[in-house]
N, C-alpha and C positions, 0 to 999 in steps of 0.2 A: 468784496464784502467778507463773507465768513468762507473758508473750507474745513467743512466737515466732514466728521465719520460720524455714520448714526447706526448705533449696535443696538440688537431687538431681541428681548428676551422675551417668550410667551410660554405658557402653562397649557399642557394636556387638562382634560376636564377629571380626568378622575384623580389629579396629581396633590398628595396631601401637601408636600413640600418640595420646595426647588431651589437650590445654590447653584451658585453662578460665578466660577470667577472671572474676574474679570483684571490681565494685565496688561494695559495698554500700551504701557511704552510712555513715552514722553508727548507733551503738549506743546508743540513750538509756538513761538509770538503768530497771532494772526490765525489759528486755529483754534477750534473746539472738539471736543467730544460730547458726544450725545448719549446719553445713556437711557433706550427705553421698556421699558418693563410692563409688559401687559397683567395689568390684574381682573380675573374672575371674578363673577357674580359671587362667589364664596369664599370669596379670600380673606382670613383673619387677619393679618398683620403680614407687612413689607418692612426689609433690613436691608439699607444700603451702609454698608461700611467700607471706609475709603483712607487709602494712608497713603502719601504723598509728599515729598521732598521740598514743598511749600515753607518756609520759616519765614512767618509775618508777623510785625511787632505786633501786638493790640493794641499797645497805651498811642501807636503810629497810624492807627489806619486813617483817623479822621484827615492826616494832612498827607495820606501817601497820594503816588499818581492814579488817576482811577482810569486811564487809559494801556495804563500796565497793571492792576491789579488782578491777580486773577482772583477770579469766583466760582461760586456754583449757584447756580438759575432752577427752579421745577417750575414743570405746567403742565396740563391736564392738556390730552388730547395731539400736540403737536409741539416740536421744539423751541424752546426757546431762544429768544432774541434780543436783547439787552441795547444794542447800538441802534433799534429803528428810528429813536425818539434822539434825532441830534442837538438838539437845544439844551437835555440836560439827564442826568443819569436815574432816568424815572425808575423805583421800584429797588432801586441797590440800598443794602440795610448794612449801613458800614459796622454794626456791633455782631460781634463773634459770637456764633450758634452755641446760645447756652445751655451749659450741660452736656455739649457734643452733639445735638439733638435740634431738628429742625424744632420752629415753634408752631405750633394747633394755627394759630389765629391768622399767622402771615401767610401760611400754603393754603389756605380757603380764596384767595385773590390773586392764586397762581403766579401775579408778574413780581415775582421779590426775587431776588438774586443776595450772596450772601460771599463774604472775603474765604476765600478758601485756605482751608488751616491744613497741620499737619495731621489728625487726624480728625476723621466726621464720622461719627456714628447717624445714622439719620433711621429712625422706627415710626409707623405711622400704621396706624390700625384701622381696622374698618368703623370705626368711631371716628375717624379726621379726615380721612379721605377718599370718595367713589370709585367703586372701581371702573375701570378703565384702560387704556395705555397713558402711563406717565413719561414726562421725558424727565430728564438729569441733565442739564448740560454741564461740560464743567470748560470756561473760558478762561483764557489766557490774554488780560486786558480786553477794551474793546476800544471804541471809535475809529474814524473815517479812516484815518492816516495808514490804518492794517494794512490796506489796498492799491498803495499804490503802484505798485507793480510786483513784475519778478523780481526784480535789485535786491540783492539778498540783506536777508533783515537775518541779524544776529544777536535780534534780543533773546532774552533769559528763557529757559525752558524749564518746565515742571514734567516730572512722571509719576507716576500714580499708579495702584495696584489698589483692586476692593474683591469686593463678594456682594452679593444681589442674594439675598432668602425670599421666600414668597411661602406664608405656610397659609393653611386654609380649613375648612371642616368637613368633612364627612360628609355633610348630608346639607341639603339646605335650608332642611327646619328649623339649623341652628346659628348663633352669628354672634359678635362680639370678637374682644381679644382672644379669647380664650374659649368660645365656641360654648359660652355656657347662656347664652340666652336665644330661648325658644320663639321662632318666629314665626305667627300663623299667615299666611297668604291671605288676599281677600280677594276676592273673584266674585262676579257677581250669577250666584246661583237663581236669586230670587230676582230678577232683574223689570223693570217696569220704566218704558217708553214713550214718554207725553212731550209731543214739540221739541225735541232735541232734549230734553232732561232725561237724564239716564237713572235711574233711583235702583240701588242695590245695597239688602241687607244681607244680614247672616244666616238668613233661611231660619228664622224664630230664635235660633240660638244665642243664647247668654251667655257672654262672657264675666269671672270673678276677679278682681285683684284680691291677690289673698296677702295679708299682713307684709305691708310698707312695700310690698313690690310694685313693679312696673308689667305691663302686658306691652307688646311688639306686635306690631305690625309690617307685613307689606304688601303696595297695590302698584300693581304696574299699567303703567299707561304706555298705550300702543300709537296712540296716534295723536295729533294736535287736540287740544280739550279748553274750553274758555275758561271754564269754573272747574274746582271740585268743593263742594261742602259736608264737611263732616260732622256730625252730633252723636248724641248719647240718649235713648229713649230707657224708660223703665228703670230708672237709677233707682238703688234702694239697696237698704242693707243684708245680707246673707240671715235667713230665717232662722238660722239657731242664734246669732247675737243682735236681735231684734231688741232696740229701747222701750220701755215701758211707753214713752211719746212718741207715737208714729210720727208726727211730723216733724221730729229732727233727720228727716230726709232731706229736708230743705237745706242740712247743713253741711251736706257734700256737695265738693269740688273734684268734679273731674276735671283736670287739664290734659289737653293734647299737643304735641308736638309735634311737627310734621318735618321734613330733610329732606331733599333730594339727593338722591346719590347713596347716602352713607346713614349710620343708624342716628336717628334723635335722643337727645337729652333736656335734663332742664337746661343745663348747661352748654350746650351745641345746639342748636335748632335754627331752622328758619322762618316756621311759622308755631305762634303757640297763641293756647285761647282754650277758656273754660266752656265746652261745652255740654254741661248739667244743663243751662236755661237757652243759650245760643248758637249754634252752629262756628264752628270754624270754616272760613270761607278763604279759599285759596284761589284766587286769580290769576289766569293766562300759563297753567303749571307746567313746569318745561316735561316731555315726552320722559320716560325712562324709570324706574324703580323710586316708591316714594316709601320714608320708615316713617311708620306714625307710634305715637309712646304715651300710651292713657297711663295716669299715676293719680293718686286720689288725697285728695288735702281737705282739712276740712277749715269752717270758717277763718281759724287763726293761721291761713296759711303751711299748718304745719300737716305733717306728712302723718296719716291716721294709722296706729298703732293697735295691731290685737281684732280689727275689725276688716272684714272683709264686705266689698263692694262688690253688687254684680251691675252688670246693665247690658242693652242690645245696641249695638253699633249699628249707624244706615250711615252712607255714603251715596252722597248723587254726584255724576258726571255731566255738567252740559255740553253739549256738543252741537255745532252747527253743521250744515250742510257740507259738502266739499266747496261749495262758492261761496261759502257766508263766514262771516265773522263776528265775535261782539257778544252781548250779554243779550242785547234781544235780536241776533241774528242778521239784521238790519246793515251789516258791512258789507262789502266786497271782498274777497280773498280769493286768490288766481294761483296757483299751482303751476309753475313756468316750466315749459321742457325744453330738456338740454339738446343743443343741438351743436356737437364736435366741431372743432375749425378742421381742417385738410389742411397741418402739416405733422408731417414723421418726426421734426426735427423738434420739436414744443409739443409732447404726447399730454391730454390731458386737458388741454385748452381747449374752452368751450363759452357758449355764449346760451343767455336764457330766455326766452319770451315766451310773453302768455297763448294759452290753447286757443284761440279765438278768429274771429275773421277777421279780427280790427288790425291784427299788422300781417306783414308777411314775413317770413322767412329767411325770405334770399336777405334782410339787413338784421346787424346785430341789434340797432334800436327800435324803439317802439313808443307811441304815442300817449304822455300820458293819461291826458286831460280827458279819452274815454272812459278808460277804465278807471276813474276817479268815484268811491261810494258818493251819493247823496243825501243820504240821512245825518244830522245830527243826533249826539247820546242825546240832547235833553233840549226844552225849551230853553234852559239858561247856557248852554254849553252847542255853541253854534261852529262846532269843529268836527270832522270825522276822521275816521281811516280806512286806508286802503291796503291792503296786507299782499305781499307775492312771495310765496313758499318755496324756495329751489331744493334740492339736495344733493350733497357736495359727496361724490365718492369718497371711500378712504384711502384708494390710490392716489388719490391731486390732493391730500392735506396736505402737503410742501408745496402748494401755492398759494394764489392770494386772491380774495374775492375786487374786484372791481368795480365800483358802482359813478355812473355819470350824470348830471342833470344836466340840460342845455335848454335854452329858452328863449326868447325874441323879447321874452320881461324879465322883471324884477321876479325874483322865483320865493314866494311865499313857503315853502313845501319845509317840513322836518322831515327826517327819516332816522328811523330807530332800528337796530338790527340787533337778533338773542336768537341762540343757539336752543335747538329743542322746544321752543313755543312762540309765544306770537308776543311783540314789544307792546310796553305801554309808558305813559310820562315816567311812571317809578319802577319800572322793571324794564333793561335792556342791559344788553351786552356792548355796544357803542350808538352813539348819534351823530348826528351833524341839525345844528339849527341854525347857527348864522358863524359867522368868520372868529366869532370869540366865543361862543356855546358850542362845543362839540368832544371829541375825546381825544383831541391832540395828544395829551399828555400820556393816553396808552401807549403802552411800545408795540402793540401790533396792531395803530390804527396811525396812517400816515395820509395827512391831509396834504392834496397839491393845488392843483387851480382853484381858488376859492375867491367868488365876486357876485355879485346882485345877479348874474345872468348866467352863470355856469358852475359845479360845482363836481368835483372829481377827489374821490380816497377811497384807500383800499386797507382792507383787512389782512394783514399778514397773516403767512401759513397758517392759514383757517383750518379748524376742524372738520372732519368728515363726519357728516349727518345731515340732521334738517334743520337749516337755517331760515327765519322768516323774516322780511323786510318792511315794516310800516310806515306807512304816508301820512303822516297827519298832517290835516289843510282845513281848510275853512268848506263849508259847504255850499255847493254853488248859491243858494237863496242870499246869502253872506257874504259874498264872497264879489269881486268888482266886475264891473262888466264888459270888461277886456275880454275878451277872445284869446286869452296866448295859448301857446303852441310849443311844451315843455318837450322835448326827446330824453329818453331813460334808458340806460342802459348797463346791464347786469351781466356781467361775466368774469371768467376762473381764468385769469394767466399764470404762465409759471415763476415772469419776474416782472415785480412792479415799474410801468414805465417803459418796457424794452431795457431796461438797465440805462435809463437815459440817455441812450445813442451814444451812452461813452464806455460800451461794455458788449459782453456777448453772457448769454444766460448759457447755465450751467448746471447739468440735473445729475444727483448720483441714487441711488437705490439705497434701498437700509437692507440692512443682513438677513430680512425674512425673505427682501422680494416682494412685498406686498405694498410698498408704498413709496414712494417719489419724492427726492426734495429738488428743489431749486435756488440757485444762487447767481449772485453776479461778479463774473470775474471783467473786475475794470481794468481801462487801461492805463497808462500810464501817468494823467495828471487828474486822474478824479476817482474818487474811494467813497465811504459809505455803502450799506447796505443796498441800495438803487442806482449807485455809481453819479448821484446828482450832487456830491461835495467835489468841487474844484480843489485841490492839493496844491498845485501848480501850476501858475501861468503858462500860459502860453510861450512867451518871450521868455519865460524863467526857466520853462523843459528846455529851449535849445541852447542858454547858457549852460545847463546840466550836463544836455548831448554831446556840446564840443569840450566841456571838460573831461568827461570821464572818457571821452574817445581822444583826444588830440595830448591827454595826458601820457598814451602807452609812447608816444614819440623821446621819450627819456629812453628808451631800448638803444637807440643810435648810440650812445656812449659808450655801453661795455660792449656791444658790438663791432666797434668800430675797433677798439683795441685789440679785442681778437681776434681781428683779419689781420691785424699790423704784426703781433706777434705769433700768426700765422696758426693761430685756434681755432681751425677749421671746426669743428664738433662745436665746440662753446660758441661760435661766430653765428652756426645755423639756429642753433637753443634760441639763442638769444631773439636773435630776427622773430624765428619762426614767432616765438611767444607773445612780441610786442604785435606782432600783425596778428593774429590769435585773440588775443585779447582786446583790439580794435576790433576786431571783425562782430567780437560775441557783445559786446557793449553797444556795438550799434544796431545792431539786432534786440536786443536789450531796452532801449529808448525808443524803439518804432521806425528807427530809419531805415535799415534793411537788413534782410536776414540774407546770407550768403547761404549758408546752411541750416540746418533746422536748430531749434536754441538748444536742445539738447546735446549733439553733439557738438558746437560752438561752445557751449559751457564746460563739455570736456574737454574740448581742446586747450579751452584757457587756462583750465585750472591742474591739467597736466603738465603743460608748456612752463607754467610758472613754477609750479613742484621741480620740474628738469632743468631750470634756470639757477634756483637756490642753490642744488647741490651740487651741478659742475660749476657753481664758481669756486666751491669749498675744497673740489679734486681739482681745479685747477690752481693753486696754493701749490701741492704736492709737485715732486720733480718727479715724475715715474712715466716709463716707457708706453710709446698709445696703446699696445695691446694689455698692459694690466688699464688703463682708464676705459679705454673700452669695454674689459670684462667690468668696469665697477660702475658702466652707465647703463650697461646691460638690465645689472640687476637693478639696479635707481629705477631704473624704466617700465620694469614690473610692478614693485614697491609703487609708486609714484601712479599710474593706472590704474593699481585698486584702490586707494585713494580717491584718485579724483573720481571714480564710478561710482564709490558708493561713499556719499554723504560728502562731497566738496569742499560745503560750505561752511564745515564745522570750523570752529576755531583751535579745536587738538590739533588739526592737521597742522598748522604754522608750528606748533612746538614737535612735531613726527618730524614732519620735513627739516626744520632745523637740526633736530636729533641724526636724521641720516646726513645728511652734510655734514656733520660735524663723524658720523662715524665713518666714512668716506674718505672724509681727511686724516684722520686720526690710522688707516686702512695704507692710504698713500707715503703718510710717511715711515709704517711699517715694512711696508714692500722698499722705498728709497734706502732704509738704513740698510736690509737684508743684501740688496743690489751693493751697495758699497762694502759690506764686511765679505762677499762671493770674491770681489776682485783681490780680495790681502792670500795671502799664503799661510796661514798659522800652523805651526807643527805641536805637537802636545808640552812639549818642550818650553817654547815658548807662550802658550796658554796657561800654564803654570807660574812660570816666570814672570808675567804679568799681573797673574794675580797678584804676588807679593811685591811687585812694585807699584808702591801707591804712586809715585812720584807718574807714573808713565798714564797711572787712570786718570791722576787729579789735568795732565794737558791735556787728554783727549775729551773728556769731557769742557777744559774751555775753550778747546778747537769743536764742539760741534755747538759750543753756546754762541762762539765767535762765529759760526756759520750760520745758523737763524739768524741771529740779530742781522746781517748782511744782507740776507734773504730779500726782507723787506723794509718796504721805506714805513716805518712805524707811523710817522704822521700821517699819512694815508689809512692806515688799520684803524688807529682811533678816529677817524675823521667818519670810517665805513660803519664801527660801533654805531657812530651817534647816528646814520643816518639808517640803520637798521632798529633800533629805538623811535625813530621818528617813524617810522612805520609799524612796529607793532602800536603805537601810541593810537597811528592813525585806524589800527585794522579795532580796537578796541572802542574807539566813537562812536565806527560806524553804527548809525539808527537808520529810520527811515526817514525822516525827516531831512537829517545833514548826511545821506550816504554818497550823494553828487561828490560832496567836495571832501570827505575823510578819504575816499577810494579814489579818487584824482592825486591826494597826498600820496596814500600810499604807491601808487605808481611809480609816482617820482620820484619819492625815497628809497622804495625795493631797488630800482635800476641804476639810480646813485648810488647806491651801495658794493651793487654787482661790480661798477666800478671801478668803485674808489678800492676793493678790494683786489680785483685783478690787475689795476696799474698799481699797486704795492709791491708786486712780487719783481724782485731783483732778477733778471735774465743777464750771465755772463759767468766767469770764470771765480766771482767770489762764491757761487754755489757750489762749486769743487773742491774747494779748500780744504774740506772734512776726509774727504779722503786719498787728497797729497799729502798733506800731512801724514797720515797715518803710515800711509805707502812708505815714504821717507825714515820714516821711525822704525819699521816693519825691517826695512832695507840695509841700514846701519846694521841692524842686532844681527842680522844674519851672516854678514861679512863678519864682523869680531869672531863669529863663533866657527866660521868657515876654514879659519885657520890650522884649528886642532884636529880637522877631520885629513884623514889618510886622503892622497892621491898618487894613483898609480903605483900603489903599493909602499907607497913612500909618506913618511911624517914630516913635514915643512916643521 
């Protein structure tokens, strides 16, 4: 599925600002990074700036591949996931972040993903988004195909370098971009307890908007709550600019605006509503910090100038029992304790059932049909619900919530799930109601068995908090007279499915240590997030198998000629390599590992380094102890290479580079050995030089000795088939790497070849220096004449 790194940046409490750099390095195909930044209760504004070796056309992205495209993903709470929803690329917004600048309205629905540019400025202020932990992901394509095994994938890689800021206020009375608006708390000092209504004012005090501003609020909610309602009692205008008509009171508008998470506007809100004559009424509010934002309009809408409003805020909270639910308390609501599986090996994994006598324990399920509420809301509305509240540590947010029905019937049952409060038909975080009403289309909601009589999906890496689960069903008086017998069952795995028995689950830590992810690394013929996408037949892997394994059998050729012409060294290379490389490919596709992959994959990819460039020194005519010394050093060279980083595709153009300086080394030393055996006296070194006639032969006695060297049609035969292998090493994908790396086999070892049955063995390689010898030989007898012997002048 995915391998990721998940990097954690958090803030000290008393921290005004925070930069962060951040240089990761490169993003290989089939990878992401995660980027995630915890913000404060007081944190003004967040700056991720990002600059990246990314060049994407824009006028291109509608038609580019969006399974190579990279991107960048945010979500609130836990990493994001872009490949869960494999039917279609939900939440990707193929148009380029305008103004460098994520937008307000698409990060409030967290699953948007966006084409990653050269550079992203991305600012977001506590006006656009709560704080929290945010993730960043930044991916490198996505879909199933990422997955299919080790076989190395040589797609395109992006690096990236940024900076993370987090600046914040001072104090908490204050909030905004820029820390200039004051924010009162509301606590309930004067507080008054009737039937679960909680009614809390300002202890008599009045609040003023003075001239066109706004007043701020904030009210935190501790615990699950049905209702809140807010109004405005004693509205009236400030006593020094009182109307001569008292009753143009009637002509202010208070409006309020209410947000969770982050500060309200007219412009940003979740809930708004005049309350001068009505209460604004918030249903089912999710747990955690609410901004409320009184501003004062008058009839004609417009925003009252020069005139100050005062008035006294009440706020009531309904609350049920811990067992009850609902507007008249009338529900059921079960609070499920977590009870750990017993294995070391899946930390985290747990299972949930209600506190009750009605199941036991020892099983993960539990029976619905008792704890199903009985009351309908109304005479006309003959439906209830039934609520189970779990809480999800913030160590297991890199799992995934689990939810089952199973039944002996036809299963009537919806279930609604939302984070921090209790679902309702119009507020929820995901549902399931029948096999075409549900939230497929999320990418962290993944429907599987789905039929009249069972029903199974899970929530990917859910958030750590309190999550609550609703039942709505008919009420037994309504409801048929069947007896069935549903089982439900609620629990936290690491990976969805077991990774569909075609994987093994895979947990790594984020860089705080404080929280868990999981993933699924598949195996060979199936990919996807869950490892449930088939890649490859069955019958199609072992076509793939015997290709890329029965392909290294092309070694026999330049092997074989180097035992003939007695290449002992080049004879073992070669072997060794083509067996090496059989050994790690079938290890590779699942047949058997001789060794561990890792060093199998060094083996190969050194053996093959050591094959390229003794066939380049073997080319050269030079004695075994200077090729020795030059495979020596090849052998070093060639082993840090293959240790670190194999799979790159520089090393083809290194390795080539060293074979080619090898040979270029060989014939330096051959020319040196030939000029050591002449005699030259200064004499003659002089005399040479002014004889063109004697340089213009020896240069076309050493042109006439390469060309003899080798059989040329053989060298260009070895070019092309060393072309057909970079061609091949350049396809590879994941899709066609079976048969491009089958190619290149063939052709690497063709080549080795056709290269070493070129080299002429015999007495035309000597020619260069009888010659010379011959010429050398002459000059010195002419001149032998004029020299005294035995005291005597011939």
């Amino acid at each position: 599925m995915l391998f990721p790194t998940i990097l954690s940046l958090s803030q000290a409490l008393l921290m005004v600002e925070l930069c962060s750099d951040l240089t990761i390095g490169a993003i290989l195909e089939g990878k992401f990074v995660a980027v995630a930044v915890e913000l404060p209760t007081w944190f003004s504004s967040l700056t991720i700036s990002l600059e990246s070796d990314v060049d994407l056309d824009k006028s291109r992205l509608m038609m580019a591949d969006k399974t190579s495209l990279p991107m960048i993903c945010a979500r609130e709470g836990s990493p994001p996931l872009p490949d869960t929803y494999n039917t279609s690329f939900t939440g990707l917004v193929l148009d380029p972040i305008l103004n460098w600048s994520l937008a307000i309205e698409d990060l409030q629905f967290s699953e948007k993903c966006y084409p990653m540019q050269k550079n992203i400025l991305i600012k977001l202020t506590n006006e656009q988004i709560s704080p929290g932990v945010w993730y960043f992901g930044l991916f490198n394509g996505i879909g199933s195909s990422r997955t299919q095994s080790k076989m190395i994938n040589r797609g395109s890689g992006y690096s990236f370098s940024g900076n993370v800021s987090v600046e914040g206020c001072l104090s908490s009375s204050f909030s905004g971009q820029f820390c200039n608006k004051t924010v009162d708390h509301l606590s309930c000092i004067n507080q008054k307890s009737i039937q679960g209504t909680i009614t809390c004012t300002n202890d008599g005090e009045r609040s003023c908007i003075y001239q066109n501003k706004s007043k701020l609020y904030s009210l935190e909610l501790l615990g699950i709550t049905e209702e809140i309602t807010i109004s405005a009692t004693n509205v009236t205008f400030n006593q020094t600019q009182l109307l001569n008509d008292s009753n143009n009171d009637s002509n202010i508008i208070l409006m309020c605006y209410a947000r969770h998470g982050s500060i309200s506007s007219p412009s940003t809100h979740d809930y708004s509503g005049n309350i001068t004559n009505s209460p604004l009424i918030i249903r089912s509010p999710k747990v955690g910090r609410w901004y409320i934002t009184i501003t004062s309009l008058n009839t004609s809408n417009e925003i009252m100038g020069g005139m100050n409003v005062c008035y006294s805020l009440e706020w009531k909270l309904l609350r049920c029992p811990m067992d009850k639910a609902g507007l008249n308390c009338t529900w059921e609501r079960y609070t499920l304790q977590t009870i750990m599986r017993k294995n070391p090996s899946l930390p985290f994994e747990s299972y949930y059932l209600p506190t009750s006598d009605k199941v036991s324990s020892n099983s993960a399920n539990f029976l619905l049909e008792p704890h199903l509420s009985n009351l309908s809301l109304g005479q006309s509305q003959h439906f209830a619900w039934t609520y189970f509240v779990v809480d999800i540590p913030s160590g297991a947010s890199g799992g995934s919530i689990h939810i089952r029905l199973n039944s002996d019937e036809k299963i009537n049952y919806e279930i609604y799930a939302s984070f921090g409060g209790l679902p309702s038909d119009d507020k929820w975080d995901y549902f399931y109601a029948n096999s075409t009403r549900n939230s497929n289309g999320s990418m962290f909601f993944k429907l599987y068995d789905s039929d009249e009589k069972a029903i199974s999906f899970y929530i990917v890496y859910v958030r750590g908090g309190t999550w609550s689960f609703g039942v709505k069903h008919l009420t037994p008086v309504n409801a048929t007279q069947s007896q069935s017998h549903t089982i439900m069952s609620i629990s936290i795995e690491r990976c969805p499915r077991r990774c569909s028995s075609h994987g093994t689950c895979q947990n790594i830590v984020d860089m705080s240590g404080l929280s868990l992810y999981s993933y699924c690394w598949c195996d060979r013929t199936h990919g996807g997030f869950d490892c449930s996408v088939e890649i490859v037949s069955h019958q199609g892997h072992i076509w793939q198998s015997v290709s890329l394994v029965a392909s290294n059998a092309a070694f026999v050729f330049p092997a074989y000629w180097a035992l003939r012409q007695k290449a002992f060294a080049e004879w073992v290379i070669y072997t060794s390599s083509g067996i090496s490389s059989g050994l790690y490919h079938a290890c590779d596709v699942g047949t058997w590992c001789a060794l561990s992959f890792r060093v199998l994959q060094f083996m190969d990819f050194w053996l093959s380094f050591m094959a390229v460039v003794s066939t380049f020194v073997y080319l050269t005519d030079i004695d075994e102890g200077s090729k020795r010394t030059i495979h020596a050093v090849v052998a070093i060279l060639t082993a840090l290479m293959a240790e670190n980083g194999p799979t790159r595709s520089s090393n083809i153009v290194l390795v080539i580079a060293i074979g080619a300086t090898g040979l270029l080394i060989g014939f330096f030393i051959e020319v040196l050995m030939h000029f050591r055996r002449f005699s030259f006296s200064v004499e003659l070194l002089l005399n040479m030089l002014h004889r063109w006639q004697t340089i213009k032969e020896w240069c076309h006695n050493l042109l006439k000795t390469i060309l003899k060297r080798f059989r040329w049609c053989f060298v260009v035969a070895g070019f092309v088939a060393v072309a057909v292998a970079a061609i091949s090493w350049s396809l590879e994908s994941t899709d066609s790497y079976w048969f491009w790396h089958s190619m290149w086999h063939v052709s690497i070892y063709t080549s080795s070849f056709l290269f070493i049955f070129s080299k002429v063995n015999g007495a035309a390689n000597r020619e260069l220096p009888n010659a010379n010898y011959e010429l050398t030989r002459q000059d010195s007898l002419s001149r032998s004449q004029h020299q005294p012997q035995n005291g005597r002048v011939s």
